[in-house]
Structures are given as structure tokens and as C-alpha cells.
N, C-alpha and C positions, 0 to 999 in steps of 0.2 A: 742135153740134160744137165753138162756141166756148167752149165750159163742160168740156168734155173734156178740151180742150186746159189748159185757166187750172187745170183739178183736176190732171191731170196732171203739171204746172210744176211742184209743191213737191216731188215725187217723183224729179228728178232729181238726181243726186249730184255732179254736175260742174259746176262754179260758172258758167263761162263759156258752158255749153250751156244752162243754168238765164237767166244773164241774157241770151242772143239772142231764148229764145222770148218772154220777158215783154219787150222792146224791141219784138219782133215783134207781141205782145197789141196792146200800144198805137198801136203802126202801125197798126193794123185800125180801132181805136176813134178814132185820127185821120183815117183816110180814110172812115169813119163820119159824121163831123161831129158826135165825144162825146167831147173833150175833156177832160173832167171824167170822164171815164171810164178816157182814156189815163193823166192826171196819175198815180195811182196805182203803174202800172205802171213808169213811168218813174223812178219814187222808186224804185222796186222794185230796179228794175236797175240804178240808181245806186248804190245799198248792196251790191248783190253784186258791182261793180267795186270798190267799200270793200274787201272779202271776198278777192277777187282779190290784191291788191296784198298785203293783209298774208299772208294762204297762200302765195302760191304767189312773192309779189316780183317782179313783173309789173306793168307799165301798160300797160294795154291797151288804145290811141289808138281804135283801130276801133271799140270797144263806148262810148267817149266820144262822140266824135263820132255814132253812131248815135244816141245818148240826147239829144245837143244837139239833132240834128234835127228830134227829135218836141215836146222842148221848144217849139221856135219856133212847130210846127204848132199846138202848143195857145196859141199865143195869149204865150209867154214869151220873147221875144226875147231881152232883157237877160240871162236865166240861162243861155241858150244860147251868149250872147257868150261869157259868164264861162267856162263849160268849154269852148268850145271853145279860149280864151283856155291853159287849163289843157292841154289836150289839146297846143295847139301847143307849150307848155315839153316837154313830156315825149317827144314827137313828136322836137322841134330836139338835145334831150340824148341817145338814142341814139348810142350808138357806132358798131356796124354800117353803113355809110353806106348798104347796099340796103336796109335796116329801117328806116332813119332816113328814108330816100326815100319808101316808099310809105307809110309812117305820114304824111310830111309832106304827101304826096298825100290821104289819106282827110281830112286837115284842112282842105285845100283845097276836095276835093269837098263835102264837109259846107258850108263858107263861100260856096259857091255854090248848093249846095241852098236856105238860107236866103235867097237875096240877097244877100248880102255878097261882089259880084263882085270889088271891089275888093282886098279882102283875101283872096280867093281868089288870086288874080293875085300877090300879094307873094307870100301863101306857095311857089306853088307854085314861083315864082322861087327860092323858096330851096333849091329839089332840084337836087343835085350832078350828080346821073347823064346818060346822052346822051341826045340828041335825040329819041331814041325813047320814053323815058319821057317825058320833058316832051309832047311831038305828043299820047301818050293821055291825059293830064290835060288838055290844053287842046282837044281831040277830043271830050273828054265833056262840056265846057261845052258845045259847040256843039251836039252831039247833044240835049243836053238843052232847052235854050234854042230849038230847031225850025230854027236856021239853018245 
């Protein structure tokens, strides 16, 4: 089935739907324990976020941060810093302050996904919106974390 899918993937015309499912490929091949398997993917969908930005002038924090994610899993920490590093500039420069918010959020969650509790914790500090927003960002550390 997963060969259907990966053949399928070149066939879609929509960049953003193109890079979810190959983020999604390698998600599989990291919960796999084949890392060398995800890397590829990952490259993958980092060039159609490339693609993204110059088409459509768009940065699309969610599809960064998901790509950092799988970086880490496979073993790349440091490259995962770097963009999610890159994800929080583009995340913080929004205009929108509720777009700016949950993009700031998905940085966060990502920074905690990897371990990086602490700069999860700053980031998420830096969402403007109420209490309510804030409670579900730091709701889903807890959630996740078992306590």
C-alpha cells in the first residue's frame, strides 16, 4: 500500500498537498526505525516548501516545523534547530496577530516535540492572544509528556 501511496505523490498538482503526504511517507519510515529511508522524503518536502514560497509567496510555518520534526527523529537535531530557528523568523513576522499566534504555536509544539522544552516555553510566551490560547499550547505539553 505504501508503494501506492509514494507512486501516487508525484501525481498530485497541489504543492502543499504534495509536500503533507511525502512529510507523512517519512513519518512512517521514522516510526519504522528507517531513517535513511525518511531522509529522502524530507529533502523532498523541503524543496516543495522551496516551491511554495516562490508560487504561491507563502511561508508555510506548519509544513516547516512538521519537516524539522522528522529531521530530529532521524537522528538530525542540529538541522532541525536550524529550521525551526527559520520557521520561528517567519512565524514572529506575520502580520495577522491570530496567524502569527498559531503559527507561533506550531513552533512551539514542534520544540517540544523534539525536547526542546525550554524554548518551547519562550516561544509560546510570545503568543499575544488570551488565556485560552495559551491553556491549549501548554495543555498539549502536558498531554503529551503523560502528566
Amino acid at each position: 500500500m505504501l508503494q501506492k501511496i509514494i507512486k501516487a505523490t508525484e501525481s498530485l498538482q497541489d504543492l502543499r498537498s504534495r509536500a503533507e503526504v511525502k512529510i507523512d511517507i517519512a513519518k512512517h519510515f521514522n516510526l519504522s526505525h528507517q531513517p535513511d529511508r525518511a531522509l529522502p522524503y524530507i529533502e523532498q518536502t523541503l524543496q516543495e516548501i522551496d516551491l511554495i514560497r516562490i508560487n504561491e509567496k507563502l511561508d508555510d510555518t506548519d509544513l516547516l516545523c512538521k519537516a524539522a520534526q522528522q529531521l530530529a527523529k532521524a537522528g538530525l537535531q542540529d538541522r532541525s534547530v536550524a529550521i525551526l530557528t527559520e520557521a520561528l523568523q517567519y512565524a514572529d513576522a506575520i502580520e495577522d496577530s491570530d496567524v502569527r499566534d498559531y503559527s507561533l504555536i506550531d513552533v512551539s509544539e514542534a520544540y517540544a516535540e523534539i525536547g526542546l522544552y525550554d524554548r518551547a516555553i519562550r516561544v509560546g510566551l510570545m503568543v499575544e492572544d488570551d488565556y485560552g490560547r495559551v491553556w491549549r499550547l501548554f495543555d498539549s505539553f502536558f498531554t503529551r509528556s503523560g502528566e
